[in-house]
N, C-alpha and C positions, 0 to 999 in steps of 0.2 A: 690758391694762387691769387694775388693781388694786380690787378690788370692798372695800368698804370703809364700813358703816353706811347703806347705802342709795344710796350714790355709788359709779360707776365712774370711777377716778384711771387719766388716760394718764400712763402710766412717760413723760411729756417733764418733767410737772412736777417728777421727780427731776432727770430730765437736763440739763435748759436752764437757763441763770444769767440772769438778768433784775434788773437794776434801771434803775425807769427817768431818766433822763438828761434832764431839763426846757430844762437851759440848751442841750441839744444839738437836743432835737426841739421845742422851744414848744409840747406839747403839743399838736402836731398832731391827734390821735385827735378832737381836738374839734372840728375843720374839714373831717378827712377821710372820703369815703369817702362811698355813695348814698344812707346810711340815718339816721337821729337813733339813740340810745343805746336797745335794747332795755329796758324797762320795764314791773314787773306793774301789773295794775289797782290795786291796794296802794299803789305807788307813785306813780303816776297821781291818785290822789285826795288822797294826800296833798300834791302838788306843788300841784294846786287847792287844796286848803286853805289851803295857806301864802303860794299864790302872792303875795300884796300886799306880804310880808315878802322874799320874794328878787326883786320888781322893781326893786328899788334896784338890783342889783349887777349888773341886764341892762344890754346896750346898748339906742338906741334901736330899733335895727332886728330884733333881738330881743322886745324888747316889741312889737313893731308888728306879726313874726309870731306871736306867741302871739294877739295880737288877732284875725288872721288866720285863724290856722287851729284856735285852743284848744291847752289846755295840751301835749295829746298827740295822735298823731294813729293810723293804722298805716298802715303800711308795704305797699309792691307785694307782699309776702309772707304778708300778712297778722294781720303781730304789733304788735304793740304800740309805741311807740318815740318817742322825744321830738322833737318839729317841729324842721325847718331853716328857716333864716331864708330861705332858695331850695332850688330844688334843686342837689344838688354845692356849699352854702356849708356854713355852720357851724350848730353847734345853736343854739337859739336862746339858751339857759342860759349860755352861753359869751360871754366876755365878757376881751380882752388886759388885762394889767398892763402895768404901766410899763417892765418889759421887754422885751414884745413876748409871755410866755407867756400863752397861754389858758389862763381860772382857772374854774371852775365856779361858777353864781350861786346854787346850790341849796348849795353844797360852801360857801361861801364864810357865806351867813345860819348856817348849821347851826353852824359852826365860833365864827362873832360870839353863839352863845345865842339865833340870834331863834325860831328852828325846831326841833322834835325830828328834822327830817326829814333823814336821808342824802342826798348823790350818790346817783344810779342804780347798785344793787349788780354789774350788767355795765359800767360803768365802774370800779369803787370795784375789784372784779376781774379786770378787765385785765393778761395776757395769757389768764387763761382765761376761756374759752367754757363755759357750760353749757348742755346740751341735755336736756331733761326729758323723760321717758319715764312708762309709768305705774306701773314698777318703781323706775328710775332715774334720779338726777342725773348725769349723765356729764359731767366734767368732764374737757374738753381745751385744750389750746395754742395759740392762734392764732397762729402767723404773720405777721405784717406787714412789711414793707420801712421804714414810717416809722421804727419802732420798734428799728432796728439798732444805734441807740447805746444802748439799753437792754439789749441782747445782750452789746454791747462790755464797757459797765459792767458788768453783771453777771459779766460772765468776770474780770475784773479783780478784781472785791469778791469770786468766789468764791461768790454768794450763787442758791442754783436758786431756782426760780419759787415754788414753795408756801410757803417762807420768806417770801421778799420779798413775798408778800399774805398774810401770817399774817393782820393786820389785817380783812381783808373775808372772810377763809375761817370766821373764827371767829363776823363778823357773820351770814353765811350759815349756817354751821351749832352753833356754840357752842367752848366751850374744850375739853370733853372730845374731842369729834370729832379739835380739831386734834390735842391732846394725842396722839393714838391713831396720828394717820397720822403725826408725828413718830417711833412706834416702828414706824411699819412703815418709813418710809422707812431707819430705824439696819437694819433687818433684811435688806432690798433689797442696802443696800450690803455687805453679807456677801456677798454672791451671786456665783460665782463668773464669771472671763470676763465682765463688765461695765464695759463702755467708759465713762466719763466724756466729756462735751464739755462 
């Protein structure tokens, strides 16, 4: 781990190439998997907030579990995290296009001006994990099998993980931050006996 302004950076987000591959996985992440999208109370209120503005871009049965169970719910673990429409279905926010990809209905108002409000920053983040400590933000790599053509492409483009989420890294922590780990990471690769994958 790379300690770095308050964050511990896993050496994978140098390692690993990741872009992700829509037409390949339809945005699986938003169907897959026990839990809805990890989300702060921040988040959370501001989802209530807006909610009337991103019920357009839900399905019905999205809308019917927000009705259900409210905007967020938490999880068997205890955190925080945005409702499924069942359990082991889809978020509720999630909603196919015409081609079959799952598009975000929070991601989608934001995008149209209706909303100041982001996608959930653990989605917007995606493949990293943060795990909060009360020193540190420890950011790491998740793993997933859905997400293999995201690996694919990315070894292809050449392009590692911290890059390919410049965007939500900077959301998370500012321009200088990223600025910073861009020269550690130029520094890294001076390092000697250092495998690329």
């Amino acid at each position: 781990m790379i300690e770095h302004r308050g964050t511990l950076i896993s050496e994978e987000l140098f390692e690993k190439r990741f872009v992700c591959d829509l037409n390949a996985c339809k945005g699986a992440c938003c169907e897959q998997g026990d839990s809805g999208a990890p989300i702060t109370p921040q988040e959370a209120a501001g989802i209530s907030k807006h909610y009337d503005a991103i019920a357009p871009y839900m399905t019905a049965r999205g809308r019917k579990g927000v009705e259900d169970q409210g905007h967020s719910v938490v999880d068997m673990d205890g955190e925080l995290v945005t409702p499924l429409v069942q359990e082991y279905a889809e978020c509720v926010y999630a909603k196919k296009d015409r081609t079959g990809i799952w598009k975000c209905a929070i991601e989608q108002a934001y995008r149209n001006g209706e909303i100041p409000v982001h996608k959930p920053l653990s989605c917007h983040l995606y493949p990293i994990r943060v795990k909060r400590t009360k020193l540190y933000d420890a950011l790491n790599y998740d793993e997933w099998p859905i997400c293999k053509p995201a690996c694919v492409c990315g070894s292809k483009l050449d392009v590692v993980v911290f890059r390919f989420l410049k965007d939500p890294l900077v959301r998370a922590y500012g321009q200088e931050w990223y600025d910073e780990l861009e020269a550690i990471y130029q520094e890294w690769l001076k390092q000697p006996r250092r495998t690329r994958r």
